[in-house]
C-alpha positions as CSV (number, residue, x, y, z in Angstrom):
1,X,-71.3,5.6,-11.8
2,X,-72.8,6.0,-15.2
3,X,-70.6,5.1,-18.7
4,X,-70.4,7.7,-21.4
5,X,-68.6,9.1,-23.9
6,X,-65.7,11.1,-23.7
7,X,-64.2,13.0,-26.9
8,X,-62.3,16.0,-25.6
9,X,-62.9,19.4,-27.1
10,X,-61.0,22.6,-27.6
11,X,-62.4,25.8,-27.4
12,X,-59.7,28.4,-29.3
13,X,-60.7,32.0,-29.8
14,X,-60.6,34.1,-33.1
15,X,-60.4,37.7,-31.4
16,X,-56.8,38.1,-30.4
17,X,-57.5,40.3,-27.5
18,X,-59.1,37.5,-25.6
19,X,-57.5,34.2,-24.1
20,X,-59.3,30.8,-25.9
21,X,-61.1,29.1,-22.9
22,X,-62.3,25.4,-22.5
23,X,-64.6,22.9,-20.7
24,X,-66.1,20.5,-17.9
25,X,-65.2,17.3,-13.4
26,X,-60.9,12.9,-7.4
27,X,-61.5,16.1,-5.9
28,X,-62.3,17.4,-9.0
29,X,-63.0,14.2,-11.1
30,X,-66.7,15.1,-11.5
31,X,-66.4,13.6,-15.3
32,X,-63.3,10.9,-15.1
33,X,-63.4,9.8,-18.8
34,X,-61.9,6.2,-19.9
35,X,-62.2,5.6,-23.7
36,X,-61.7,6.7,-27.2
37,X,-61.6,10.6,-27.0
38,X,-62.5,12.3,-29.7
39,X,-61.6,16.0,-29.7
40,X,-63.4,19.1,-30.8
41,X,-62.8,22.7,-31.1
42,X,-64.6,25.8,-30.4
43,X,-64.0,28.6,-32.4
44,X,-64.3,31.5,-30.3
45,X,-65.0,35.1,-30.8
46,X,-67.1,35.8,-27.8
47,X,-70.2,35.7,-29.4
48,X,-70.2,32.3,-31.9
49,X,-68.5,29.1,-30.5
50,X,-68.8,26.3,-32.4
51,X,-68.6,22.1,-32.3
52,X,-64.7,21.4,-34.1
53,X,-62.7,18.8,-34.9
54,X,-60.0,16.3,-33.0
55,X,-56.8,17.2,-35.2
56,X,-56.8,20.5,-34.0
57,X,-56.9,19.7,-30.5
58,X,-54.1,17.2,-30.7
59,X,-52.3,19.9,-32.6
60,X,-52.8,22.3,-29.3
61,X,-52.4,19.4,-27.4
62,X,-55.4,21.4,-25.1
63,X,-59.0,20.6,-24.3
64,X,-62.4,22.0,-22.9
65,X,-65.1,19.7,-23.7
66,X,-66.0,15.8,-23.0
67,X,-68.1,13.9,-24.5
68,X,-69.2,11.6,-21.8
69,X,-69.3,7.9,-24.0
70,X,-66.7,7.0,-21.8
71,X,-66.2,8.6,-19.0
72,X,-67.8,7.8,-15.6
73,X,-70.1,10.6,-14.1
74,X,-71.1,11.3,-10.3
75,X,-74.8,10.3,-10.0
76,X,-75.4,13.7,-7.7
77,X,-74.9,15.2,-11.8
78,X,-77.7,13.3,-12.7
79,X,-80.2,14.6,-10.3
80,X,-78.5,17.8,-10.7
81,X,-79.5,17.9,-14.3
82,X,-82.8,16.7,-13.9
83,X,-83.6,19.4,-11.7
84,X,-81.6,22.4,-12.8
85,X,-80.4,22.4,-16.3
86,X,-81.6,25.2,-17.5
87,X,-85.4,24.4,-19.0
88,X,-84.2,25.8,-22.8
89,X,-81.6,23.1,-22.5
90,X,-83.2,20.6,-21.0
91,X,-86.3,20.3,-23.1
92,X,-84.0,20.5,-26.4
93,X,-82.9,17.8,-25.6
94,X,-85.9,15.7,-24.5
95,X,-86.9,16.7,-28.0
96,X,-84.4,16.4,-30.2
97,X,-82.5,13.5,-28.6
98,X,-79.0,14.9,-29.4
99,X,-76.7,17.6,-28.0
100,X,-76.9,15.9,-24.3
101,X,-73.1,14.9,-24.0
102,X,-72.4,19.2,-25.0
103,X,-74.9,19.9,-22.4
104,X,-73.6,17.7,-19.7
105,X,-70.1,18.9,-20.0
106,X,-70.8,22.6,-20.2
107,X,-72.8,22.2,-16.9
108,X,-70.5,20.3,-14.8
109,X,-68.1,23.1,-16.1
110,X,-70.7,25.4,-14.8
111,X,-70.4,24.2,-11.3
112,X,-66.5,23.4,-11.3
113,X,-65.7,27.3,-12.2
114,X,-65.3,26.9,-15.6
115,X,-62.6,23.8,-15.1
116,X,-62.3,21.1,-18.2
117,X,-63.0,18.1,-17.9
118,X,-61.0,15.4,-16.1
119,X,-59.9,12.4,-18.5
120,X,-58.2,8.9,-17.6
121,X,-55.6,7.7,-18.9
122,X,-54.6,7.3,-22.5
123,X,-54.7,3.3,-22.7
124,X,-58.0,3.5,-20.9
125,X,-59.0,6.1,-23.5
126,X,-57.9,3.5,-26.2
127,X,-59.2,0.9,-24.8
128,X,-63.3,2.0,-25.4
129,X,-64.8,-0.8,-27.3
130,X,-67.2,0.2,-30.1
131,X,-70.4,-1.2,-30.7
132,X,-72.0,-1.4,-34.3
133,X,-75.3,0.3,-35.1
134,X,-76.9,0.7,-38.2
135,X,-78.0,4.0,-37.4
136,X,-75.5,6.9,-36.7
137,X,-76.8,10.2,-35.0
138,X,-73.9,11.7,-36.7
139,X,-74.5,10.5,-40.1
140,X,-76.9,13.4,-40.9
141,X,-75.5,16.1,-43.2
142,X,-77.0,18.2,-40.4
143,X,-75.3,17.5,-38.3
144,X,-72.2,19.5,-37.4
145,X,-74.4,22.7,-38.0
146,X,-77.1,21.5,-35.0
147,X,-73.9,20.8,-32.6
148,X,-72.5,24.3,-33.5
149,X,-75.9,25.6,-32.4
150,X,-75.8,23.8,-29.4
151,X,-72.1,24.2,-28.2
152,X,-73.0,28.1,-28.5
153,X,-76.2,28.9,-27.3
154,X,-75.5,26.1,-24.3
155,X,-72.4,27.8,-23.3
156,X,-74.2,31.1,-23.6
157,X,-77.6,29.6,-21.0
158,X,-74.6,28.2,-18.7
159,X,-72.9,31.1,-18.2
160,X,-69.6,29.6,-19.5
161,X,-68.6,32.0,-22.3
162,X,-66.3,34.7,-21.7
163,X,-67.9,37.7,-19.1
164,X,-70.7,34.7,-18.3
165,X,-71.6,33.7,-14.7
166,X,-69.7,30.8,-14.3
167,X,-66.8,31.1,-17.0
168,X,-65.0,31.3,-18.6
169,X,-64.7,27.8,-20.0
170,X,-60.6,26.6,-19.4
171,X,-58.6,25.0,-21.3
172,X,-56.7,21.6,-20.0
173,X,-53.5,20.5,-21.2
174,X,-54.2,16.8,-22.7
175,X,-50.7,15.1,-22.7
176,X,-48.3,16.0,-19.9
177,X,-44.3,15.3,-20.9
178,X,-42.4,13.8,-18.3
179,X,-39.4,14.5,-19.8
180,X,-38.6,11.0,-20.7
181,X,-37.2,10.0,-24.2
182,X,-39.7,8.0,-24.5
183,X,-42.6,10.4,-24.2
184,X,-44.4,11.9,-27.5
185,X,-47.9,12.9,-28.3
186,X,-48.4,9.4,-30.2
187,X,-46.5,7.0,-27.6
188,X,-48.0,7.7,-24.2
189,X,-50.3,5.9,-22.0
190,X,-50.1,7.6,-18.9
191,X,-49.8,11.6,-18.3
192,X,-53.3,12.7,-19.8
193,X,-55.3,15.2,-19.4
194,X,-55.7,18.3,-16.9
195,X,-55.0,16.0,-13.8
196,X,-53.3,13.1,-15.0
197,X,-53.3,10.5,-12.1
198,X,-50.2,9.6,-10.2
199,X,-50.5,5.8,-9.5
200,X,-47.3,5.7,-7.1
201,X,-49.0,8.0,-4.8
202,X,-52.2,5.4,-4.0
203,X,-51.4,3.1,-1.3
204,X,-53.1,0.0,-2.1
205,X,-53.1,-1.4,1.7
206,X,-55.8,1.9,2.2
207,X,-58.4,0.5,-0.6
208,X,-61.2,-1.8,0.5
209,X,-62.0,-3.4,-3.0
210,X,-59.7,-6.4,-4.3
211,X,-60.3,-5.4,-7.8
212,X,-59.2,-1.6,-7.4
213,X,-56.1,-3.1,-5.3
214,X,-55.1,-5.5,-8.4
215,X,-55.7,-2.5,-10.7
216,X,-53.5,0.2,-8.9
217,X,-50.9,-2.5,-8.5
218,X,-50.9,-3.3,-12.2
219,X,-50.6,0.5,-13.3
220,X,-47.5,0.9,-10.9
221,X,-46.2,-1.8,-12.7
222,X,-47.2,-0.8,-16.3
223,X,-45.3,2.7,-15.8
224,X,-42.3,1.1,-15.5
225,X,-42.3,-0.4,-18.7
226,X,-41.5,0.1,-21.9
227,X,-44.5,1.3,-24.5
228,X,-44.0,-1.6,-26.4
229,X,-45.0,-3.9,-23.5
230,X,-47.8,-1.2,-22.4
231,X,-49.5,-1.2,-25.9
232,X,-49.3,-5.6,-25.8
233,X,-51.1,-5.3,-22.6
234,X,-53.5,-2.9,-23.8
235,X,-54.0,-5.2,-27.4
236,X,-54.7,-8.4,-24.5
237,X,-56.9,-6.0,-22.1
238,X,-59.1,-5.2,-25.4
239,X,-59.1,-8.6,-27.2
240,X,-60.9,-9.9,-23.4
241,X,-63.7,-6.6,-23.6
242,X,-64.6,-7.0,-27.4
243,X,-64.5,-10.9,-27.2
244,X,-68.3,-11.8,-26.7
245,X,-69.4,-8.4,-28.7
246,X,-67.8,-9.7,-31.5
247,X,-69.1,-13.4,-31.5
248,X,-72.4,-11.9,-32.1
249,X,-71.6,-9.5,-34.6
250,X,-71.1,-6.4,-32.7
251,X,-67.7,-5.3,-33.9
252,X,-68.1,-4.0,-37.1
253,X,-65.4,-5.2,-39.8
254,X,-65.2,-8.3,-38.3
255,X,-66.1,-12.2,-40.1
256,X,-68.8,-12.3,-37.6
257,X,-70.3,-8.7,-38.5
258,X,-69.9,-9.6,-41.9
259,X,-72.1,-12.5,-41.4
260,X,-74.7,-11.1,-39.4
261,X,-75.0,-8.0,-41.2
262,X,-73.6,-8.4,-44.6
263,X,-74.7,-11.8,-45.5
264,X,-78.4,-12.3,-44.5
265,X,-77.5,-13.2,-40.9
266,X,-80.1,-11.2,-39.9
267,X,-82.5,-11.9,-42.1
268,X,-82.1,-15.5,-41.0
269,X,-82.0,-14.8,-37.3
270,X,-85.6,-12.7,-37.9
């Protein structure tokens, strides 16, 4: 299993004729994402899709693309893009060094019929901890117009547009109400994405590792409680992840980032 990033994209279409499709993998947990989603749309007119933004898709509540940061990906997908990604794909980018989370999740799409992308739950989407660098990939003022180029002329090699091969891309619904009072958009944990997972139906007595065991038999426990008590557990889970990141720095906004990266810490440490 290989960690990535996972910011969930919409693709929405601007020729009224047409249904807006979307993007990329249990059975069908190729890509099972766990982290901070980010969400982009895809403007789509059949001919020019292009890299959008997370408020939209929150405010269609639907998805199509991943971002693998923080997902976990099936090593077969890997190989598979090693040896078939389309070369034009491929060597951009080898070349470029950008564009690879776009192309990974518009070809696992390509070999799921089109299906989006499976994503974890939300408190394991929120519970990504990020790591400071100096250098941003998307700090370039070039950079939204590159990903535009890439989300369309990928889609268009994979096959994944409308009338393509292997499309067209769907759309997945990214927070499932259960109906509760207590459910909203803002105040859910579980209940995300196109197959949310259903805790109560795993039978623990059936799983061979202790740690998956303790984990199933924490999230039966965690539905049953309030969000309040979710979102504490969550704070605790996180705290315990970012703890040794941050004594060195890592965690930006922090005393101890401040120090290594504001105030000659790493001058000193050079």
């Amino acid at each position: 299993m290989v960690g990535f990033d996972v910011r969930t994209h919409v693709v929405e279409s601007n020729n009224r004729n047409s249904g807006g499709s979307s993007s990329s993998s249990s059975s069908n947990k190729a890509i099972d994402e766990n982290h901070n989603r980010n969400i982009i749309i895809i403007n789509n007119n059949n001919t020019n899709w292009k890299y959008g933004y997370m408020s939209t898709t929150e405010k269609s509540n639907s998805y199509s693309l991943t971002l693998p940061r923080a997902s976990f990906l099936h090593k077969d997908y890997l190989d598979l893009y090693i040896m078939a990604m389309p070369r034009p794909i491929y060597l951009y980018v080898a070349q470029h060094f950008e564009c690879e989370d776009i192309a990974m999740s518009f070809f696992v799409s390509s070999l799921t019929g089109g299906k989006p992308p499976l994503i974890t739950d939300y408190w394991a989407v929120k519970s990504m901890v990020k790591l400071y660098s100096e250098t941003k990939i998307s700090g370039g003022k070039d950079h939204k117009s590159a990903r535009d180029k890439c989300v369309d002329h990928f889609a268009e090699l994979l096959g994944v547009k409308e009338g393509g091969e292997w499309g067209p891309l769907q759309k997945g619904e990214l927070v499932h109400d259960d109906g509760s009072s207590s459910s909203s958009r803002d105040r859910i944990m579980f209940g995300y994405g196109a197959e949310p997972e259903d805790w109560d139906t795993i039978d623990e007595s059936l799983l061979s590792s202790t740690r998956l065991k303790e984990l199933v038999g924490t999230m039966k426990v965690l539905t049953t409680k309030s969000y309040n008590d979710q979102l504490k557990w969550l704070k605790g889970k996180k705290y315990e992840t970012m703890k040794e990141a941050k004594k060195v720095g890592m965690i930006e906004n922090t005393d101890e980032w401040e120090e290594r990266w504001k105030s000659g810490g790493r001058d000193e440490e050079t």
